[in-house]
Structures are given as structure tokens and as C-alpha cells.
C-alpha positions in Angstrom: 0.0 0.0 0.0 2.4 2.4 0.7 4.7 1.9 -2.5 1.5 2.9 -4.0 1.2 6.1 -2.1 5.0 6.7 -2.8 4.7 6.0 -6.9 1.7 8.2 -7.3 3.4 10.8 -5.3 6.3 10.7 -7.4 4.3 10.8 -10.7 2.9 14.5 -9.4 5.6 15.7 -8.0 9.1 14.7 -9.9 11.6 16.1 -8.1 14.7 15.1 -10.8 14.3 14.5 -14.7 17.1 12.7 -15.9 18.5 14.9 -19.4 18.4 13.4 -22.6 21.9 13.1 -24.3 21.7 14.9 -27.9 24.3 14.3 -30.6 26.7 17.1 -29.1 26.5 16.1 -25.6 28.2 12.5 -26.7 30.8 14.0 -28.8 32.1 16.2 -25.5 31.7 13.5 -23.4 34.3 11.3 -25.9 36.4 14.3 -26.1 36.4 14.6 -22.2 37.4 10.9 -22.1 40.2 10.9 -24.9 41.7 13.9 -23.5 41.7 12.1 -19.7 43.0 9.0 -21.4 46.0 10.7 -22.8 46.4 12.7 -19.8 47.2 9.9 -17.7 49.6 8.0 -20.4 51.6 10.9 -20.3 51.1 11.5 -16.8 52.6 7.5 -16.8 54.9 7.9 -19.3 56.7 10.7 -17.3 56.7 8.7 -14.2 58.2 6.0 -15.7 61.3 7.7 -17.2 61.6 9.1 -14.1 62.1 5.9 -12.2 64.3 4.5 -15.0 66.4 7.6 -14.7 66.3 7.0 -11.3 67.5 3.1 -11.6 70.0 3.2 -13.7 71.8 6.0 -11.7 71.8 3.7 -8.8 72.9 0.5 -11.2 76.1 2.8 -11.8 76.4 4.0 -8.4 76.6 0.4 -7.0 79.3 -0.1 -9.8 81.0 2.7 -8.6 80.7 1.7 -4.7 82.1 -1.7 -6.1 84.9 -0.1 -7.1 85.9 2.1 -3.6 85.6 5.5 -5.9 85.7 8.3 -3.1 82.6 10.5 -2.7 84.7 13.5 -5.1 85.4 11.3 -7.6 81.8 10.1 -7.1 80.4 13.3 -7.4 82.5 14.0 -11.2 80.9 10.4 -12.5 77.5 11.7 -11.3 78.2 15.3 -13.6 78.9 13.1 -16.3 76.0 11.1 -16.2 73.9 13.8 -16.1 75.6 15.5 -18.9 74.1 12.9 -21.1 71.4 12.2 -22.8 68.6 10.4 -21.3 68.5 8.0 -24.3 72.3 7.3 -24.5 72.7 6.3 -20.7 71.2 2.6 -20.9 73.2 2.2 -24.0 76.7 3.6 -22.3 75.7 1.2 -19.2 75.2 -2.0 -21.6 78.6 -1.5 -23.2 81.8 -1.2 -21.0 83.8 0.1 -24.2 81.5 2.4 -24.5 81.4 3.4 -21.1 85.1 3.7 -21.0 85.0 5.8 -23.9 82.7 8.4 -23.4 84.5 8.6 -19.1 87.7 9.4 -21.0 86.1 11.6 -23.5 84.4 13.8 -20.9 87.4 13.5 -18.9 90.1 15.1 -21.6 87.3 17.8 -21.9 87.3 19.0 -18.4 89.4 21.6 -17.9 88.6 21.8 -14.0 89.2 18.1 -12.7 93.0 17.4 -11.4 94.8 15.3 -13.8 96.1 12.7 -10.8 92.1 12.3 -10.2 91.3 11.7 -13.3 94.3 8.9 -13.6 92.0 7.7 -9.9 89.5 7.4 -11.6 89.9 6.1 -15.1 92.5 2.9 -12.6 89.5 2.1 -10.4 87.2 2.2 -13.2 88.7 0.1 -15.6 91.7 -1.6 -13.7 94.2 -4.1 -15.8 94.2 -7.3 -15.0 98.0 -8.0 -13.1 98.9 -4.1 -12.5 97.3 -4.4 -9.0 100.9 -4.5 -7.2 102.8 -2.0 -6.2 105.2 -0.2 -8.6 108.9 -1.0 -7.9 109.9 -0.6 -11.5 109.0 0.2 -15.3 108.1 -3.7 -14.8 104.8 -2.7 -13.0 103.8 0.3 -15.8 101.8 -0.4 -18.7 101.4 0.4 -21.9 98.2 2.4 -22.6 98.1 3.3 -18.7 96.8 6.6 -17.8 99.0 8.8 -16.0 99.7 12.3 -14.7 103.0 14.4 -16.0 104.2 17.0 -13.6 106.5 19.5 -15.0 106.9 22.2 -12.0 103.5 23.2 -11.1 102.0 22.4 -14.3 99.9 18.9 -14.6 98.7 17.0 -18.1 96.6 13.7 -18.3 98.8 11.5 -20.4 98.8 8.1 -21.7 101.5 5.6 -21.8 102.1 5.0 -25.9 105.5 3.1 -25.7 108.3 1.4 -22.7 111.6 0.8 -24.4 114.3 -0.1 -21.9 114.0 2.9 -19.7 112.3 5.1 -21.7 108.8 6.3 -21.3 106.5 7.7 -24.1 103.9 9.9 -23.2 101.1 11.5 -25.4 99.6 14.5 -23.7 95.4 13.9 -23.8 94.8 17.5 -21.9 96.1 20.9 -23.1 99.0 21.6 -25.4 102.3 20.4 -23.1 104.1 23.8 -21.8 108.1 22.3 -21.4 110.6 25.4 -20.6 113.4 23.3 -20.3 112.7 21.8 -16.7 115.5 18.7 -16.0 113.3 16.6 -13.7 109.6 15.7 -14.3 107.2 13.3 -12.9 104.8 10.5 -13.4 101.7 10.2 -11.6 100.4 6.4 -11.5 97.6 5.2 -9.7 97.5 1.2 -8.4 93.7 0.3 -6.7 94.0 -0.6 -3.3 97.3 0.3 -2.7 98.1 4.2 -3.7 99.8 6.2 -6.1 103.3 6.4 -7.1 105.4 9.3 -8.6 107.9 8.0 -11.2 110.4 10.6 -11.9 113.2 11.0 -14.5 114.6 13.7 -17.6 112.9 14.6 -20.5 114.6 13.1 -23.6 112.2 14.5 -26.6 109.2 16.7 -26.3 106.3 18.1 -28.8 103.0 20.1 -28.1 101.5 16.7 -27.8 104.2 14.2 -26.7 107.1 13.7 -24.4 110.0 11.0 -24.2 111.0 10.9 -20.3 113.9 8.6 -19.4 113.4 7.0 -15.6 116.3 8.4 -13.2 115.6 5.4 -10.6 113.5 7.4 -9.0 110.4 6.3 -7.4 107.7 7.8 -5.0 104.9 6.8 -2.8 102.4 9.6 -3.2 99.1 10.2 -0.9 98.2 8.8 2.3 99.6 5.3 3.7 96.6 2.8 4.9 97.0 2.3 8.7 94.9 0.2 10.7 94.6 -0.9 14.3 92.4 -2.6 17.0 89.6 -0.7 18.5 86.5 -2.6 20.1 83.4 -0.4 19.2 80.0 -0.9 18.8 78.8 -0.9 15.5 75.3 -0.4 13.9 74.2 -1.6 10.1 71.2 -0.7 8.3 70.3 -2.0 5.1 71.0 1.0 1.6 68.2 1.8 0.1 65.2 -0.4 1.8 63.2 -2.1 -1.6 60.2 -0.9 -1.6 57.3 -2.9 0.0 59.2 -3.7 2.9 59.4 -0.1 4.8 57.8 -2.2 8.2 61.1 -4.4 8.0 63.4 -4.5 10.2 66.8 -6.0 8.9 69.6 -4.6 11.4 73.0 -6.0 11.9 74.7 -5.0 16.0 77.9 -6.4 16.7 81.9 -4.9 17.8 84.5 -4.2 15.8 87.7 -5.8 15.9 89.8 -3.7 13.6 89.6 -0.5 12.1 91.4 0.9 8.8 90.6 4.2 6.9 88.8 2.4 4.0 87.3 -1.1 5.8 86.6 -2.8 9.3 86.4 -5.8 10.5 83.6 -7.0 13.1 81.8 -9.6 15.0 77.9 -9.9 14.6 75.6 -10.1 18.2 72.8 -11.5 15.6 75.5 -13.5 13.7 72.6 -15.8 12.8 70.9 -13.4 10.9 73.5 -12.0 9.1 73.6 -14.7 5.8 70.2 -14.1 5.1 70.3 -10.5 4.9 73.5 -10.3 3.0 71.8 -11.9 0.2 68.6 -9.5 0.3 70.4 -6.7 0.9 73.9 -5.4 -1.1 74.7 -2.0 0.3 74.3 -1.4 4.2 75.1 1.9 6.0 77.4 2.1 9.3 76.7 4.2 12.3 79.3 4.0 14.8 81.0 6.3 17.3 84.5 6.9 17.2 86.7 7.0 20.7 87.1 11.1 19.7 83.1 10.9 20.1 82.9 12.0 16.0 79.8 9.9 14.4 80.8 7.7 11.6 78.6 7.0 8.7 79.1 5.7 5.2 77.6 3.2 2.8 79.3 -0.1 1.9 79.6 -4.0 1.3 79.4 -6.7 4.0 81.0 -10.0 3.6 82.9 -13.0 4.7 86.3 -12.3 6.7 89.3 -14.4 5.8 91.1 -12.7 8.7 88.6 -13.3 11.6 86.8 -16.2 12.4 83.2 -15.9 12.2 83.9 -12.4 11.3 82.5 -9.6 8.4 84.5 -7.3 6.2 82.8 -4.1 5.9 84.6 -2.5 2.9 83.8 1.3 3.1 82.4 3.4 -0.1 81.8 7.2 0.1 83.4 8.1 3.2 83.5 11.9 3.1 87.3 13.3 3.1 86.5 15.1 6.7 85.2 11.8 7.8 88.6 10.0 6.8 90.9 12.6 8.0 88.8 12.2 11.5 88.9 8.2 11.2 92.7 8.4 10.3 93.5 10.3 13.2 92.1 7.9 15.5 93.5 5.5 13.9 97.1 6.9 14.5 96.3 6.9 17.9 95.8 3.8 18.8 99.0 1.7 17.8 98.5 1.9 13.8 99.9 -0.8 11.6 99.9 -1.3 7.6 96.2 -1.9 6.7 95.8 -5.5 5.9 92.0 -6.4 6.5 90.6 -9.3 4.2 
């Protein structure tokens, strides 16, 4: 009875009339809807060049943590990249020729980067297999190595062309070489993991682009030594960067340190049990850790296996800041340094 009332109430008194859609009304209504449509592919296009962008900078910056760059020399690779096109980046990460082309190309083109950190750079980058030792002799140098030439306080990227007894041939890769007659030069060489070296001697030939330098004997450590020594602190890993989907996760490494150098340390884990499986979920892990000066420590890096310690990690550090290695150094040298050794 009362649906009755209600339908013949509604049949007097309409309170909405429902339009009827003419020809025009559907044609906006498809425009409306196209123009969302390609709104949002756009809108989704955008986003996901910007989290390609995004990923492949961190494929490369994972390459160049693998590699112990410092967080300068990190900071030219990233200038590079960026000075690239979006489209040539994948293609330059695909290829390692290509990538070591177009790092020594921008490279000889900078006119504001120090030669001796370009040689860093273009060692740790693309290191030769068996030049890993020190340099004791023109043994340990290599043809096509870069280099550094010092003539007074002038620097020039070079490349080694040519070793002929004790004879060095050097093309110049920078600006046109200035020679004013100077009797002793210098040879800049970089070696990964254990320093550089300056190889001096007398300049036998010389044009604007070449110079023939005869070794004198002569050779230099240059740059900081490696020290390490034994301080028990406690140290504190997180993993770098968390995936995504797993914010509410909780993957922490405690445990002390046993030995401390200025580019790794070695430690014991309190959750040692833990630690396998969240080596292989996780690459990069940051370090907190207070230093006996009371300076907080923090850098990213890799956690792995000790062969020194038993039961013990390696952390091997990646872009410690220089004013965090001068402070870590200095506590090092307090506390009964030795030659870094840490596997």
C-alpha cells in the first residue's frame, strides 16, 4: 500500500528529470574521455622515465661503490652522467667500451678536474688485470696506462704509448704540453687498493702533444699510507636503500668491531645468525658507529665474509666523506697503527 502512495506521489511531483543526451552532448563527453586518457599516459609515461632515470643511476652508483671511488670522484661520474642524454645512458651502461670511452672523453674535456684524479679514476674504473701490485719498477707500468705528467706546477693527463728499456713515451690527452726546459719531471700512477706512485726521471724528446721521459731510478709513494689498528666499538648496520614494500622491515646487523682501517673494518655480529640471510637481500648497508674522539661515523658499503677473523664480516667502506677520513685516520694513529691489511 504504501509503494502505492510513494509512486503516485512521485508521478505528481518529480523532483529530478534525468536529461536526454543529444548528438553534441556524446561528442564532448568522448572528447572529455580521450583527452583524460591521454592525460594519464603521459602522466605514466613521465613517471616511468623518471624511475628509469632513477634506476640506472643507482645500477652505476653500486658499480662505482664496487669499485671504492671516493665520494669527489663520485660526485664528477655523477656530472657526467647527467651531462648525457637520457636515451644514451642505458646504451653507455650496456657496453663497457662504450662506457670507457665516453668517461675518457668527458674527462680530456674537463678543464677543472686534477689530472692525478682523473688517472683515480679512469685505474678504479677500468683496472688491468696484473697491474694491481705495487710499482717497484717500469716492470709494474703499462702500456696504454693513464698517467699524470708533472712538469713544476703544471699537470697533463697522459697516456703511456710506448716502454723501451727505460724510456717512457707519453702522449699528452689534456692541453697543449708547456716544457721550458725543466730537468726533472714526474709520473703520476695510480694502483687500486694500494696508492699512487710518482715515477720521476729527464725529458729526452718533447712536442705540443708528446714527451719522451727517461726513468732516473727514482720512485715515490704519493698520498696517504693505509694504517689500521684494533679498537673494540659498537657498531650499527642498516640496510641501503630499503626495496620498496618492505618499509615495516626491520633488517639490522649490532655487533663490535675488531679492527679498524681508513677504508674497511672488521667485526663480530651479536645476531650473527641473521646475518647470511640478509647479506643476500640486501647489497649496500650503511654504518653508524662512534669513534673514541666521540665523531659519528657513517658511510655506505659491502658486508662480507672475513678471511682474517673467524666468524667475522668485512665491511669495505664506499663514500666516506674526506672530513670523515681525515677524522677516522687520526684515530687510527692513535691507537698503535699498523699497515692496513683487513681481508
Amino acid at each position: 500500500m504504501l509503494v502505492v502512495i510513494l509512486q503516485g506521489f512521485v508521478k505528481k511531483w518529480p523532483f529530478f528529470i534525468w536529461p536526454k543526451a543529444g548528438v553534441e552532448d556524446i561528442k564532448w563527453f568522448l572528447f572529455i574521455f580521450f583527452l583524460m586518457a591521454v592525460i594519464i599516459l603521459i602522466l605514466k609515461a613521465y613517471y616511468k622515465r623518471g624511475v628509469n632515470r632513477d634506476s640506472l643511476w643507482i645500477v652505476l652508483l653500486n658499480f662505482l661503490y664496487k669499485r671504492n671511488l671516493s665520494s669527489a670522484e663520485i660526485a664528477i661520474i655523477k656530472k657526467f652522467y647527467n651531462s648525457m642524454k637520457v636515451s644514451d645512458r642505458e646504451a653507455m651502461l650496456g657496453s663497457k667500451n662504450l662506457f670507457h670511452e665516453k668517461v675518457n672523453e668527458y674527462l680530456k674535456a674537463s678543464n677543472n678536474i686534477v689530472p692525478e684524479v682523473e688517472v683515480n679514476i679512469m685505474e678504479k674504473l677500468f683496472p688491468v688485470k696484473g697491474f694491481e701490485s705495487e710499482i717497484l719498477s717500469l716492470k709494474n707500468v703499462y702500456e696504454s696506462e693513464k698517467c699524470a705528467l708533472q712538469i713544476d706546477d703544471r699537470h697533463y693527463l697522459a697516456t703511456v704509448i710506448k716502454i723501451e728499456n727505460l724510456n717512457l713515451l707519453l702522449s699528452i690527452d689534456s692541453e697543449n704540453l708547456e716544457y721550458n726546459g725543466e730537468e726533472i719531471v714526474q709520473i703520476y700512477f695510480y694502483r687500486p687498493g694500494v696508492g699512487g706512485y710518482l715515477v720521476k726521471g729527464i725529458v729526452l724528446q718533447f712536442t705540443v702533444d708528446s714527451i719522451t721521459v727517461q726513468f732516473n731510478g727514482e720512485i715515490e709513494e704519493k698520498g696517504e699510507r693505509h694504517l689500521m689498528s684494533e679498537l673494540k666499538l659498537s657498531v650499527h648496520f642498516t640496510p641501503w636503500p630499503l626495496p620498496e614494500g618492505e618499509e615495516g622491515i626491520k633488517r639490522e646487523i649490532w655487533g663490535t668491531t675488531q679492527f679498524i682501517s681508513d677504508r674497511s673494518l672488521v667485526f663480530l655480529a651479536k645476531n650473527e645468525e641473521d646475518v647470511p640471510y640478509y647479506l643476500k637481500k640486501h647489497d649496500i648497508w650503511l654504518v653508524n658507529m662512534t669513534l673514541p674522539d666521540g665523531y659519528n661515523f657513517t658511510c655506505r658499503g659491502r658486508i662480507m665474509k672475513s678471511i682474517s677473523i673467524d666468524k667475522g664480516y668485512l665491511y669495505r667502506f664506499f663514500d666516506v666523506s674526506e672530513q670523515a677520513r681525515t677524522i677516522l685516520f687520526g684515530n687510527i694513529s692513535k691507537s698503535n697503527p699498523v699497515r692496513d691489511n683487513l681481508s
